[in-house]
N, C-alpha and C positions, 0 to 999 in steps of 0.2 A: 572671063565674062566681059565682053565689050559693052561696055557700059561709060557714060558719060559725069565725069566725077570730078569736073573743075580741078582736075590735076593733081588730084590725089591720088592715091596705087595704095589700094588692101590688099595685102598679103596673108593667106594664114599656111604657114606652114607646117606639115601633116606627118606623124607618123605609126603608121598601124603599131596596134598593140595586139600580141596574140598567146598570151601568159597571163591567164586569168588569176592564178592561183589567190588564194587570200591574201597571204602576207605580201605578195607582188604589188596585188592593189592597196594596200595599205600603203606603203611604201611611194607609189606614184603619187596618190592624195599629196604626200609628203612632195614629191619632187615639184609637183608645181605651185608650192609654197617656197620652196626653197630658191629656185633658178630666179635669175637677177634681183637676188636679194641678199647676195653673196659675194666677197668682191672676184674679181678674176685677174689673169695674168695683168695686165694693162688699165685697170678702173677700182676704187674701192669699191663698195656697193654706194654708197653714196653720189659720189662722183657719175658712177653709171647712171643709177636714177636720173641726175639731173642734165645728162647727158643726154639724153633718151627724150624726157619731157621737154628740153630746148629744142630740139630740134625735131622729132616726130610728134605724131599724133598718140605714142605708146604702144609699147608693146608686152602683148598678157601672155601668159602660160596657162595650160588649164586642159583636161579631157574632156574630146568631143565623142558621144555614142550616136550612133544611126541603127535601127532598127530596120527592120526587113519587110518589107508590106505583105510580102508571101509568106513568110513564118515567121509566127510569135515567139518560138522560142530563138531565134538568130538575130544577130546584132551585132556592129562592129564599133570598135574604140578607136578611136586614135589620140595617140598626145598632140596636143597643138599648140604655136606658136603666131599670134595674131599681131600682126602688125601694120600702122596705115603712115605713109607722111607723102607729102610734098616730092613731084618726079626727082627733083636735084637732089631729093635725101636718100633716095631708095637705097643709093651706093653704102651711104652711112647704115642707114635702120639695118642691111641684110649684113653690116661688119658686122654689129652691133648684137646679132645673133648668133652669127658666126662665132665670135667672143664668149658667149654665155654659155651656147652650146660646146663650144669646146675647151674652155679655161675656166669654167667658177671653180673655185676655192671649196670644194664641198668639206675638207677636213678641220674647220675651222669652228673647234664645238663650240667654243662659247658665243658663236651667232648662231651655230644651230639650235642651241637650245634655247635664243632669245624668240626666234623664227617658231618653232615648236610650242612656245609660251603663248604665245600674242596666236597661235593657230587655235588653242587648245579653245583659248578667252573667248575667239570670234565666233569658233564652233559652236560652243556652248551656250552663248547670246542667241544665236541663229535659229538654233534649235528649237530653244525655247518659247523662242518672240514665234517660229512660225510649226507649230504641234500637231497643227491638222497635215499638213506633207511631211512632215517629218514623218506621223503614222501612218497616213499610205504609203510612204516608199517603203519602210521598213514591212507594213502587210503585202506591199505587193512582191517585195524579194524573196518572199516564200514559195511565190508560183513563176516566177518570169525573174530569168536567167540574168537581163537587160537591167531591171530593179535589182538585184542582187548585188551586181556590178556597182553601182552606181550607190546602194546604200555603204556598203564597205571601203569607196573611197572617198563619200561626201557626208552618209549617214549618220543614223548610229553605231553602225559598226567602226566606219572611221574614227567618230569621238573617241568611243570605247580604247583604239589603238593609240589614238595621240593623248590622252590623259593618262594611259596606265606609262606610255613612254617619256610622256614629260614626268611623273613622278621615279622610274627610273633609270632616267638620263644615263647621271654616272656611271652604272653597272653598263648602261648598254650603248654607251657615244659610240665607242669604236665601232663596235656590230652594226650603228646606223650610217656611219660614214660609209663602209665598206658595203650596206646593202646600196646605197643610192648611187656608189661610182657604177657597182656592178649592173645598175639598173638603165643605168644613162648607153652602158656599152652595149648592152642590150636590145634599147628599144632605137634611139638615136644611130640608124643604118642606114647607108645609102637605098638597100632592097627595102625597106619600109617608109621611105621617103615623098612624100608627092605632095602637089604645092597648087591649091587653088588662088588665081587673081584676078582681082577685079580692077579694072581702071582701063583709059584709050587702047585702042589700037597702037598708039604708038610708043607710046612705053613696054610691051610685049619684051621686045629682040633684047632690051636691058634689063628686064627682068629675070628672063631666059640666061641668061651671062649669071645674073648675080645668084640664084638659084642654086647652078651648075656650081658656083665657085662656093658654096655652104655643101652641096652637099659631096664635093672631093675634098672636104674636111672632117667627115664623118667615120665613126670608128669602125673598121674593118676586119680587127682581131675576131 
């Protein structure tokens, strides 16, 4: 998108999701609480955080849905990675993800289960403080495929998943570590890959580069 942005470049970078299953979306809710809040090959998670904050504008994780204007029951997800900074960071902010996406430390239970806790806390805040959406999404996932999706990775069904697994961690760490690697090999594919940008014309051809170089690091097994 050529758009005039005093020199800053948003990135989000995209990747289709197409494995609805429940426990799948359980599980995603889960992975983008968990990605750069973990440490990885080269940063603790601290270190990253404030790596990240010095120098970009930050960068979120989180599931984007688009709905279909021609049918109500069709809809696409994608997992996404949102990032904005300054043209001379881009090199940095697109390592930066490059790093997350391909090195966090997912095995590392006793931050998973800190990450699982403080999720479990914020959900439940959330929920509460806002009842009227919270009960339409939940009425409307009964008729629309879109709401369904969407109540099971942010809902109540979500809650429902990260309270009964923060109470049993211990029995199931391993099982959560081993669904989230499986999950990242999964969805994080080059063929699922695509990358909306906003900023000059001339920042494009560098963007284009740093893209390329995130996504011939992606898992291919």
């Amino acid at each position: 998108h050529d758009v005039c942005t005093n020199g800053i470049g948003y990135a989000d970078l995209l990747f289709e999701i197409h494995d609805f299953d429940v426990d799948t979306v359980h599980y995603l809710g889960l992975l983008k609480s968990v990605l750069g809040a973990v440490d990885t090959e080269n940063y603790t998670y601290g270190e990253l955080f404030n790596e990240v904050n010095a120098r970009t504008g930050g960068i979120a994780y989180g599931i984007e849905v688009f709905d279909d204007a021609q049918d109500t029951d069709a809809f696409r997800a994608m997992f996404a990675v949102r990032g904005k900074a300054l043209y001379p960071e881009m090199d940095f902010m697109f390592s930066m993800i490059r790093e997350v996406l391909t090195t966090s430390k997912l095995d590392d239970t006793k931050r998973l289960y800190e990450i699982i806790a403080r999720v479990r806390s914020r959900a439940q805040a959330s929920l509460a403080s806002a009842g009227h959406s919270t009960a339409v999404l939940r009425g409307a996932s009964y008729a629309s495929p879109m709401a369904a999706f969407q109540d099971e990775m942010a809902g109540i069904g979500y809650y429902q998943f990260i309270e009964k697994l923060e109470k049993d961690f211990e029995q199931r760490k391993e099982e959560t570590v081993e669904e989230l690697c499986k999950l990242m090999k999964k969805i994080l594919r080059p063929e699922n890959f695509m990358i909306s940008y906003t900023g000059e014309k001339e920042s494009l051809e560098t963007v284009k580069k740093l893209a390329a170089s995130v996504k011939a690091g992606l898992c291919t097994e």
